[in-house]
N, C-alpha and C positions, 0 to 999 in steps of 0.2 A: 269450478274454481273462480276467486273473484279477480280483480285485475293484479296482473304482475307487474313489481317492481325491483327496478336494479338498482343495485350502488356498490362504488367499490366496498374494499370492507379499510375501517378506518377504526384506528384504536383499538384496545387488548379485548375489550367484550366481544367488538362482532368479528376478531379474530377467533376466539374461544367457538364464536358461533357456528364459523366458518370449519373447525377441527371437530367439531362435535357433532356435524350433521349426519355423517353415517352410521354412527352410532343408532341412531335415531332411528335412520328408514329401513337399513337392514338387522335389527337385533332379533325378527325372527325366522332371517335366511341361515338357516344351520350352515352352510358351506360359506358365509362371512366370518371374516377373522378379522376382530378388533387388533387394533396393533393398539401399541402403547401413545397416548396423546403427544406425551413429551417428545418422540421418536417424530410424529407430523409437524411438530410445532419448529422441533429444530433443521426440519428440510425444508418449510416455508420460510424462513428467515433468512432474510439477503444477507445478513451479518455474520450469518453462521455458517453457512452453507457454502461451500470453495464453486457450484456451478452458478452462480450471481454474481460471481468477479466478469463472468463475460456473457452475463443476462439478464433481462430485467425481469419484472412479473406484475403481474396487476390482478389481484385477485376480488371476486364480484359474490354476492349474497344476491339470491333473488327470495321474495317474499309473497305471500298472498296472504290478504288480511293481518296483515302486521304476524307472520306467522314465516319461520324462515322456512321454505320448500325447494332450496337449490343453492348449487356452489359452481362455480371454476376459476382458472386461474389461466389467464392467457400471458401465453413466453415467448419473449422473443429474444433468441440463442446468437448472440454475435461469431461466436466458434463454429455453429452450424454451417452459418451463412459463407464465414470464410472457406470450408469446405467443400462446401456442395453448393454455394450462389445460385441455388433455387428458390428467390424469395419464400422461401415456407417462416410463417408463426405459427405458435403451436397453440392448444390447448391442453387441460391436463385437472388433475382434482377433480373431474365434473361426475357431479352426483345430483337427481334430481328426482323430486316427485313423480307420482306416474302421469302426468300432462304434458300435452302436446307443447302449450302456452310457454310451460316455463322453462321446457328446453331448451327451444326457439329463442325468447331472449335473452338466455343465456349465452348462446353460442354466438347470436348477435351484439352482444356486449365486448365479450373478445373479439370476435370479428373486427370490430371499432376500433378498438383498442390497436391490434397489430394495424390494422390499415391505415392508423395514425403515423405508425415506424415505417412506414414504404414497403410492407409485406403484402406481397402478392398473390397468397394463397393460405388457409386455415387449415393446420392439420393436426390429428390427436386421436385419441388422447395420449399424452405422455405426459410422466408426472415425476418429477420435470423436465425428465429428458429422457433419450434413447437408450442411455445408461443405467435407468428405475427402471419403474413399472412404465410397461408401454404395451397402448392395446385395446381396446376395448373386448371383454368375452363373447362373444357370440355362438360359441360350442363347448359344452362340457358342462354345464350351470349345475348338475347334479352331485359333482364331486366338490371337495373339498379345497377352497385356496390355498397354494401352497408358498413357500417362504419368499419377499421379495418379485411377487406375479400378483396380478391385479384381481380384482373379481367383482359383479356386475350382476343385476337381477337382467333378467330375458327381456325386458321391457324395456331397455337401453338400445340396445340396435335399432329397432324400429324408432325411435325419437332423434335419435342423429340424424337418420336416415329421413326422416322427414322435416327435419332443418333442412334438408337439403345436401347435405356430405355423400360422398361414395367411398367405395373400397378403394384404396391406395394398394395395399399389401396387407397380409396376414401372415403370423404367426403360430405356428405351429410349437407345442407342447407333448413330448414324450413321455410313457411309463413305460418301466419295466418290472414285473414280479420274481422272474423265472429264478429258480435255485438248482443248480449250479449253473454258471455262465456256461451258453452252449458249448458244447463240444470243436464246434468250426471254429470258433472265436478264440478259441485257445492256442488249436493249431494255426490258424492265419496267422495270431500276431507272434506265434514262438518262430515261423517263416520270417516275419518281419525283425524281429529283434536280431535273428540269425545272418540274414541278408545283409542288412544295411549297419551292424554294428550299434545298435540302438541299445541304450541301459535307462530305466527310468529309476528316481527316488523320491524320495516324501521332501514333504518343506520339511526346514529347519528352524527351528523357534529359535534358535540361539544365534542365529543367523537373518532376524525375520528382517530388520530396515532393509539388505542387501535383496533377499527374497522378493520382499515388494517394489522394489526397482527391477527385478528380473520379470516380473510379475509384468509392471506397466511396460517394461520394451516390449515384451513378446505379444502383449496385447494390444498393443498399437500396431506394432507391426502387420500383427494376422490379419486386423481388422482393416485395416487400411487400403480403401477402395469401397468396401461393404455398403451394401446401400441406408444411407441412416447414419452411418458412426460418425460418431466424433471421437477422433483422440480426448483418453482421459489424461488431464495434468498432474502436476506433482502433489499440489494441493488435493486435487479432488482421488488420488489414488491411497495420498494417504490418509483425506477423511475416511473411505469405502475399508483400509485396509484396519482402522478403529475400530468400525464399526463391525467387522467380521471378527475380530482376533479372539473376543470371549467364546466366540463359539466354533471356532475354526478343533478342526481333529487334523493334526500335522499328517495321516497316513492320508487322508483325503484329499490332500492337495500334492498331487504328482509333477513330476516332469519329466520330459525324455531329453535323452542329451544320445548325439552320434561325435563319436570320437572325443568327448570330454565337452561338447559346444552344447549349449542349452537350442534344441529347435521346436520345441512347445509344452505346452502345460494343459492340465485337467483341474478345475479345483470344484469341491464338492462339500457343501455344508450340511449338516442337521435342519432338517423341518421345522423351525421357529414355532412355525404357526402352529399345529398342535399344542404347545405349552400356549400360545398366545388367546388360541382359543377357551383356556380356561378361568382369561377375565375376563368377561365381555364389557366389562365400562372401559377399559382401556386405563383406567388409571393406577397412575405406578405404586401407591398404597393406599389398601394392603394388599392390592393387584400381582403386585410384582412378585410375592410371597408364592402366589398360587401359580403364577411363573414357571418358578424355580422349582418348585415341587414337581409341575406335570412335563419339564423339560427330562427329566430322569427315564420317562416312558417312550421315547421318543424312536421310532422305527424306519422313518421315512427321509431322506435323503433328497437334494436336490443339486444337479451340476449347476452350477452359477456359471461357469466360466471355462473355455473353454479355448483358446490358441493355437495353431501352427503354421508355422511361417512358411508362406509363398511355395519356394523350392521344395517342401518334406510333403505338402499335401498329396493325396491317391497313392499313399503309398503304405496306410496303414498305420500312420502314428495315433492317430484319433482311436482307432480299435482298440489298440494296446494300453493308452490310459485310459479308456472310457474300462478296460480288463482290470487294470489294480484298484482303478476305482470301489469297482463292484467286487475282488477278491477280499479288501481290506478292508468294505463295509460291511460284507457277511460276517468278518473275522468279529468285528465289532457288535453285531446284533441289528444290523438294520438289512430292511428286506422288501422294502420298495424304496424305488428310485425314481427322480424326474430330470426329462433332460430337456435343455431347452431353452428360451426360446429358439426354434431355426427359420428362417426365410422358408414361405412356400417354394418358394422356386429354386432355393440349393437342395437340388437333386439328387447329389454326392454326399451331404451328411443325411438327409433323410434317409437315401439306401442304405448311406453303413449302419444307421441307427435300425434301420428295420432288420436287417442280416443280423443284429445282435442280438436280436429281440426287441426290444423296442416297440412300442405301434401309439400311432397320435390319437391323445383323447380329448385335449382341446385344442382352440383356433381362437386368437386374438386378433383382434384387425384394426390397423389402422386406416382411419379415414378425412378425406379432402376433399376442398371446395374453393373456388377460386373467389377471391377478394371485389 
């Protein structure tokens, strides 16, 4: 390759550039799902976007021969920072040729860039936060991306990695096929509902602004300590709860309540990307047509979200919605399941996930390197 060069990206052309480059290098990785442009365009946009009220972003093109062969976008999270005051900036969007070169000045570009803000350490990919996609894949490259999870040709690991980054943490990704939900799983959580006075129900559409304020307490809550989170706000809960509600199935999103008190939630969407895969330019016409059409075939299922506060944990609440889940998605016609992301090292949701069935089939990792 010839020499690399960077620049941020400046005006709506080497914007377009900068949305359009995946397109490009994976259109003949069958397990790439083009998403819709308009859907990238309106998450890079500081204007639009409710996480840019407390972050900034600097997003970079690198080029060879006048020819664009990379992207990323380097973030730095004031909400993060107040949280966890681990100088960490992040990267995120980074898609690149297969060259050593243009890795490298890519990740050094953001590097530059956070170490401008007084950030003490580069870490990524997340895009744009811990709340998207986050992760780089490193295991599972043979399967299919699935809704809202990232995905990456095998030739990315190794180029982080020799920028110089290491494993921080990995991310762990579950399936499930099995029909009927095992037998243990039934009985453990009819003990549970028994025991502890536990009743679960579906959201309420007619009820949905109250819903997604129960939604964001209990997910603050749960999360709160977790390595990584940030409380989601009002704005950003109810951009995320927009952006679900076309596609939300009110039996898929549960909740348990013991003695009339709400103490966690399950919510579970339709696999997007299957219909998404069926335009691969990403653009919305007459793309979106072909959309709506392959969304009708759709079998596959993914838990997005997942809650229980503090006090109710090891006690079985997770089992018993992860149960309606899967009761009310057979009822419905879907018949694989993704659950996930979980921490390598929560121990306690991996075992219940494996006693379900369950078993990890990819590994996302995030990775760092000091400033």
């Amino acid at each position: 390759m010839g020499r690399v060069e960077i620049a941020p990206v400046a005006g709506r052309r080497e914007l377009e550039a900068f949305v359009a480059l995946p397109y490009e290098l994976h259109r003949r990785d069958p397990c790439f799902t083009p998403p819709l442009r308009r859907d990238v365009r309106a998450q890079l946009d500081s204007s639009r976007n409710p996480f840019f009220r407390h972050a900034v972003r600097e997003l970079f093109l690198a080029r060879c021969e006048g020819r664009v062969s990379g992207r990323i976008a380097a973030i730095h999270d004031a909400a993060h920072e107040r949280v966890h005051a681990d100088g960490a900036g992040f990267f995120g969007f980074f898609e690149t040729s297969f060259d050593p070169a243009v890795a490298d000045a890519l990740l050094q570009a953001a590097a530059a860039f956070l170490r401008a803000r007084g950030c003490l350490r580069l870490r990524g990919p997340v895009s744009p936060s811990i709340n998207d996609e986050a992760g780089l894949l490193v295991d599972g490259f043979t399967t299919p991306s699935v809704v809202m999870m990232p995905h990456n040709p095998a030739y990315y690991p190794p180029l982080v990695e020799g920028a110089g980054l290491r494993k921080l943490k990995d991310l762990l990704a579950f399936e499930n096929t099995a029909d009927p939900p095992p037998e243990r799983l039934l009985q453990a959580t009819a003990v549970v509902e028994k025991r502890y006075g536990i009743t679960t129900r579906p959201l309420e559409m007619r009820r949905f602004p109250q819903e997604v304020e129960l939604v964001q307490r209990l997910f603050n809550t749960s999360w709160q300590g977790n390595w990584g989170a940030v409380p989601l706000d009002d704005a950003e809960i109810a951009q995320l709860a927009r952006q679900l509600r076309p596609v939300l199935v009110p039996e898929l999103v549960i909740f348990a309540e013991a003695r009339g008190e709400p103490i966690g939630f399950a919510a579970a969407i339709p696999d997007m990307n299957v219909a998404l895969r069926a335009n691969p330019s990403g653009r919305l016409f007459p793309g979106i047509l072909k959309v709506l059409w392959a969304r009708r075939s759709i079998t596959r299922l993914r838990v997005v979200l997942l809650g229980i506060l503090p006090e109710w944990r090891g006690r079985g609440v997770d089992a018993l919605l992860y149960r309606r889940i899967w009761e009310n998605g057979r009822a419905r016609g879907f018949s694989w399941a993704e659950a996930g992301w979980v921490l390598e090292d929560n121990h306690a949701m991996i075992n219940a996930l494996q006693r379900m069935g369950f078993r990890a089939y990819k590994t996302y990792r995030v990775y760092e390197r000091a400033l």
